[in-house]
C-alpha positions as CSV (number, residue, x, y, z in Angstrom):
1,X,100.8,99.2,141.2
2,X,97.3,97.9,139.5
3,X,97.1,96.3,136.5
4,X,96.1,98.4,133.4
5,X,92.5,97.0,131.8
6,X,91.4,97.0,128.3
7,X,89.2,95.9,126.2
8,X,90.1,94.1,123.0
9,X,87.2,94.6,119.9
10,X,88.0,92.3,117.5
11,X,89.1,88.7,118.5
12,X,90.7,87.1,115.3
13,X,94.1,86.1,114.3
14,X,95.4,89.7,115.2
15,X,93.4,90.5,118.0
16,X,94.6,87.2,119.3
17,X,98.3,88.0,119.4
18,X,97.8,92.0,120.4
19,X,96.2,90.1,123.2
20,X,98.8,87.3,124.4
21,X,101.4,90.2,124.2
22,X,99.7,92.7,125.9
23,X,98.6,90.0,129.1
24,X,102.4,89.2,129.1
25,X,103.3,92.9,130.1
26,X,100.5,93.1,132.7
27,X,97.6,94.3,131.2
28,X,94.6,92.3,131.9
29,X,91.3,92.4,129.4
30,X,88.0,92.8,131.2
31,X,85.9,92.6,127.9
32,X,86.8,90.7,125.1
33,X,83.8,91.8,122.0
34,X,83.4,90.8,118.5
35,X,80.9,92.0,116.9
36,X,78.7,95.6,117.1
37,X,75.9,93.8,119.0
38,X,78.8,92.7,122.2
39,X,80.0,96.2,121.7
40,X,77.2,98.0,122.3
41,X,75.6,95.8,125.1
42,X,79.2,96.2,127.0
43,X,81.7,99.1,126.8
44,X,79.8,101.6,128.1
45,X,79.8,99.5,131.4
46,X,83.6,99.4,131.8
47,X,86.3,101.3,133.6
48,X,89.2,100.8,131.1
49,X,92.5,102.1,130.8
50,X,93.0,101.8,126.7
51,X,91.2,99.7,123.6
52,X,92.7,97.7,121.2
53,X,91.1,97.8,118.5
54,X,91.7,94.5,115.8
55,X,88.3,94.2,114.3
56,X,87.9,94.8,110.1
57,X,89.4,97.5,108.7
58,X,86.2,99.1,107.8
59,X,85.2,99.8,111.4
60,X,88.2,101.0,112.8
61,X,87.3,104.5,112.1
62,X,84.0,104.0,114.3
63,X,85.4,102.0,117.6
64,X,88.5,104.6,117.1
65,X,86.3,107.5,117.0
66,X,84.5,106.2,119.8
67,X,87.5,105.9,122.2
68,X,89.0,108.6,121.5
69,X,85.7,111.0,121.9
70,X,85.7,109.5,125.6
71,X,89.2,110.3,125.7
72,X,90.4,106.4,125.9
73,X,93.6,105.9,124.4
74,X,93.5,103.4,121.7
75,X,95.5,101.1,120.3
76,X,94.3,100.7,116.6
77,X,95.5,97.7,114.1
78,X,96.4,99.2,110.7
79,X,95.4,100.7,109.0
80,X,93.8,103.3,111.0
81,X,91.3,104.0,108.2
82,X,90.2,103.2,105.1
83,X,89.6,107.1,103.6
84,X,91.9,110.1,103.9
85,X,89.4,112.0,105.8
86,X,88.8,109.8,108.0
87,X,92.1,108.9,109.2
88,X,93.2,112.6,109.5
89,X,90.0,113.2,111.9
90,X,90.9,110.7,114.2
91,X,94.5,111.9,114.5
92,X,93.0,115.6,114.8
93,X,90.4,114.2,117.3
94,X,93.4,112.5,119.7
95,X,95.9,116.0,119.5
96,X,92.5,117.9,120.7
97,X,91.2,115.6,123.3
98,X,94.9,115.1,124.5
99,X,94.3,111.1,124.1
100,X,97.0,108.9,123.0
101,X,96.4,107.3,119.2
102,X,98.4,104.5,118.7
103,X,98.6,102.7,114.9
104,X,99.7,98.8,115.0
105,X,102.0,98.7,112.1
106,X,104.4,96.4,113.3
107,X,106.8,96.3,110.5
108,X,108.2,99.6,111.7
109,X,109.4,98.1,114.9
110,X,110.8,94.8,112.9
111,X,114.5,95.0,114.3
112,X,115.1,93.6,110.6
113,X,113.7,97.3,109.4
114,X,115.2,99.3,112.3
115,X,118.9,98.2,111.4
116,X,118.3,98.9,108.0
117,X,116.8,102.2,108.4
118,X,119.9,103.3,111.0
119,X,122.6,102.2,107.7
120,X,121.0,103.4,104.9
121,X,120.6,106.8,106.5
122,X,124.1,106.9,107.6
123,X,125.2,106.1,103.8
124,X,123.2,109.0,102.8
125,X,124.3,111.1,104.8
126,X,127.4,110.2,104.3
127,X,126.9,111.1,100.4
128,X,126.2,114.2,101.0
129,X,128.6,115.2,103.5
130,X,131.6,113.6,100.4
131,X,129.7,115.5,97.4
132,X,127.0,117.9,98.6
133,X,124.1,116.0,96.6
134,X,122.8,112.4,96.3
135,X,123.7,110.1,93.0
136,X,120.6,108.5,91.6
137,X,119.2,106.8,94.8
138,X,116.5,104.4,94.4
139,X,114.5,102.0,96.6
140,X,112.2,99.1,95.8
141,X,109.9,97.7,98.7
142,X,107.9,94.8,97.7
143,X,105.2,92.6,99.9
144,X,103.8,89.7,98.2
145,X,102.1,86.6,100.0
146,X,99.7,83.6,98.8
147,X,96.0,84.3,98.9
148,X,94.7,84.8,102.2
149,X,90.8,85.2,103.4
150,X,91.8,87.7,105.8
151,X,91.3,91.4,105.4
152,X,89.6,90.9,102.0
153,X,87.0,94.3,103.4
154,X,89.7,96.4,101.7
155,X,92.1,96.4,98.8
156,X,95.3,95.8,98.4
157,X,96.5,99.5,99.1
158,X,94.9,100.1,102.1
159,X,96.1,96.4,103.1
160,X,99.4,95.7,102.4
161,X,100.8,99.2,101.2
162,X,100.1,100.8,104.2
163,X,103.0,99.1,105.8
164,X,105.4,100.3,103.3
165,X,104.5,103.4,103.3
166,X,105.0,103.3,107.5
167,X,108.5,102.9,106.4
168,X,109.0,105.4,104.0
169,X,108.0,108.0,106.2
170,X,110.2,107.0,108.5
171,X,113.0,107.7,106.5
172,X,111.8,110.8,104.6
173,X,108.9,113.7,105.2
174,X,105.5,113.2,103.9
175,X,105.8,116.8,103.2
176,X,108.9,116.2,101.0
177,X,107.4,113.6,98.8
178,X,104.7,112.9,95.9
179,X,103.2,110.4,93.9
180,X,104.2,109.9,90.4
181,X,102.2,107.5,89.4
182,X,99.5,104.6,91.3
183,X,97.8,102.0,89.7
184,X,96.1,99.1,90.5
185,X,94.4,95.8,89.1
186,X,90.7,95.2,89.0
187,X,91.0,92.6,91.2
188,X,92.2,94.5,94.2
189,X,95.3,92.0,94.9
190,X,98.3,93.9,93.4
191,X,99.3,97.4,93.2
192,X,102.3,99.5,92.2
193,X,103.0,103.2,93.2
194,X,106.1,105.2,92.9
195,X,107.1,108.2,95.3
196,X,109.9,111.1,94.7
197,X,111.5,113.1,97.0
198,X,111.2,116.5,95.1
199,X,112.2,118.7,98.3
200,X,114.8,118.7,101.4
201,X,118.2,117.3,101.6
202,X,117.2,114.1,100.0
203,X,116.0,115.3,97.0
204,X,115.9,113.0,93.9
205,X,115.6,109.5,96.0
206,X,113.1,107.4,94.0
207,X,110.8,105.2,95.8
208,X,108.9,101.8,93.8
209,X,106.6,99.8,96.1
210,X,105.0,96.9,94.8
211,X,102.4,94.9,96.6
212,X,100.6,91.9,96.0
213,X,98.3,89.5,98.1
214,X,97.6,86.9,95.3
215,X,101.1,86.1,94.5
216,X,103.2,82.3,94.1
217,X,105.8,83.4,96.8
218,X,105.8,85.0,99.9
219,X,108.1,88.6,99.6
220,X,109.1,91.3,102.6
221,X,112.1,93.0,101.2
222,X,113.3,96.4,100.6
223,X,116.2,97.0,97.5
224,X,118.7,100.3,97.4
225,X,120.4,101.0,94.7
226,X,122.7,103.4,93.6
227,X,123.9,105.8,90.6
228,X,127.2,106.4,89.7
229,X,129.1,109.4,91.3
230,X,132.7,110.6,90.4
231,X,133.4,107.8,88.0
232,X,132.7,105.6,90.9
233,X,130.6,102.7,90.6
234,X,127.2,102.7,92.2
235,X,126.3,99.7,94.8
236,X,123.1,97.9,95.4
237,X,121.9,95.0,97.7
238,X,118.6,94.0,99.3
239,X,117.4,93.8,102.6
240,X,114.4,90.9,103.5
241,X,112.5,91.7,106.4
242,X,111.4,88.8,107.3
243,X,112.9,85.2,108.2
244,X,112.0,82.5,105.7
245,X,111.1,78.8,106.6
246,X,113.0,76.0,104.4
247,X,109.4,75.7,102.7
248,X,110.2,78.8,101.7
249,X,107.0,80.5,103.7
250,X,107.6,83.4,106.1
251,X,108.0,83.0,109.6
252,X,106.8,86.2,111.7
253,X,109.6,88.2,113.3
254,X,108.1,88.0,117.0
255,X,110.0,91.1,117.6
256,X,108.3,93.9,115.7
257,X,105.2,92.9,117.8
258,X,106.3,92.7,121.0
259,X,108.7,96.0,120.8
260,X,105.6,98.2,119.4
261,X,103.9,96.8,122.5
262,X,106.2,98.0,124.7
263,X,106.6,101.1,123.3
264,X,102.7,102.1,123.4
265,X,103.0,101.1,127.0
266,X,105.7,103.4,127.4
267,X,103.4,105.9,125.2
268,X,100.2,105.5,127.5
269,X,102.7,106.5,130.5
270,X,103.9,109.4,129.6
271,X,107.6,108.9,128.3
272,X,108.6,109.3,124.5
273,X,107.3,112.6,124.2
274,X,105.5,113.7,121.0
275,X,106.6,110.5,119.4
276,X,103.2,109.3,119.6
277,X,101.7,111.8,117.9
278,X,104.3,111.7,115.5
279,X,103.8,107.8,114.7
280,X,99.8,108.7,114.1
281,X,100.2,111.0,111.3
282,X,103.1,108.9,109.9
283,X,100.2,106.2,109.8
284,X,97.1,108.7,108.5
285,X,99.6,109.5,106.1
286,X,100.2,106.5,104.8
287,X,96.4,106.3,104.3
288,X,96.2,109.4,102.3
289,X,99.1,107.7,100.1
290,X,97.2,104.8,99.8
291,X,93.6,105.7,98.8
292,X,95.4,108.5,96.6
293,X,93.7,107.6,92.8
């Protein structure tokens, strides 16, 4: 069986790792391009199986678009755009041409998240099976780390709240929630939105994210916590997603990168079914979220 090829556009810190990961399952990179001018002068020479795509947010809707006209599956680093529109075309464009769409946001393969997401579900669940309805439910995600040159193209919401938002719609529809209220600072570091689940079985669950890329201490973390219901107390705990060195920084969970890896190489062969398409508008979603003023 051949190797599959690819071409990586964008070779910084992210484009880096995609890349070490990806060579270790196989795949070999025949062009490696950073900039529009290598771009230009070289992909339209190459025979290549899939992209990835880890330049600046801003042109990820362009080297996206590209691929995905030419019907090259593409594997995209979050966020997969930085406009509503824009991030909905490019999922429309993939269902059309029949080309897989793939959005790197990583957190939602952190084993960390994954475990969570399988216990928290089973509690509500299990809520509603005892009483027919949910107590107060509420969840707090917050994402704070030190000041960082990287990804400073974009704000904060397109940046950092992305990610949560990945995970939220994991848990619960897009279609079932809205925004109550966004704001942001003028200095494009911190942000706060709230979401409600107004409609389905999980009506009434309360969702705070706070993110913030100027902060004193480095956060991943996601809260629940509970009303009371029958005269029995309510519970709440918090769950970090990340592990923490004994500076107190955050050490990458290597996991979450290498199992979305494996599963878009699953994707690009055919197994998985519609989860692909699935995990594309989960991720234009998020987008819409995001830029929402």
């Amino acid at each position: 069986m051949r190797a599959l090829r690819a071409i990586l556009v964008g070779n910084g810190t992210m484009g880096k790792r995609h890349r070490k990961r990806f060579e270790a399952c196989g795949v070999q990179f025949v062009a490696v391009v950073d900039n529009q001018n290598e771009f230009d002068g070289t992909v339209d020479k190459l025979n290549v199986d899939f992209a990835v795509i880890a330049s600046p947010a801003t042109t990820h809707y362009a080297y996206a678009k590209f691929f995905v006209e030419r019907r090259i599956p593409v594997f995209v680093e979050k966020p997969l755009a930085t406009t509503a529109e824009e991030a909905q075309e490019l999922v429309d464009l993939s269902v059309k041409n029949g080309t897989l769409l793939f959005v790197a946001q990583s957190e939602c393969f952190n084993p960390l998240f994954l475990n969570f997401r399988k216990h928290f579900l089973l509690e509500l669940n299990e809520l509603l099976d005892a009483g027919g309805k949910l107590p107060a439910v509420r969840l707090e995600f917050r994402r704070e780390h030190r000041y960082s040159p990287r990804c400073r193209d974009v704000d904060v919401s397109v940046d950092l709240l992305v990610h949560d938002l990945g995970l939220f719609f994991t848990l619960f529809r897009y279609e079932d929630a809205e925004v109550s209220f966004k704001t942001s600072t003028e200095s494009c570091d911190r942000a706060r939105l709230y979401l409600k689940v107004v409609r389905g079985p999980y009506r009434g669950v309360t969702a705070d994210f706070y993110v913030n890329r100027d902060s004193d201490v480095d956060v991943r973390a996601i809260s629940v916590s509970y009303g009371r219901q029958g005269g029995s107390p309510g519970s709440d705990y918090t769950v970090s997603l990340a592990h923490y060195l004994e500076n107190g920084d955050i050490a990458h969970v290597p996991d979450s990168l290498d199992n979305e890896h494996r599963f878009f190489l699953k994707l690009l062969d055919g197994a998985c079914g519609d989860w692909g398409k699935r995990l594309a508008q989960t991720a234009a979603n998020s987008v819409k979220v995001a830029t929402r003023q």
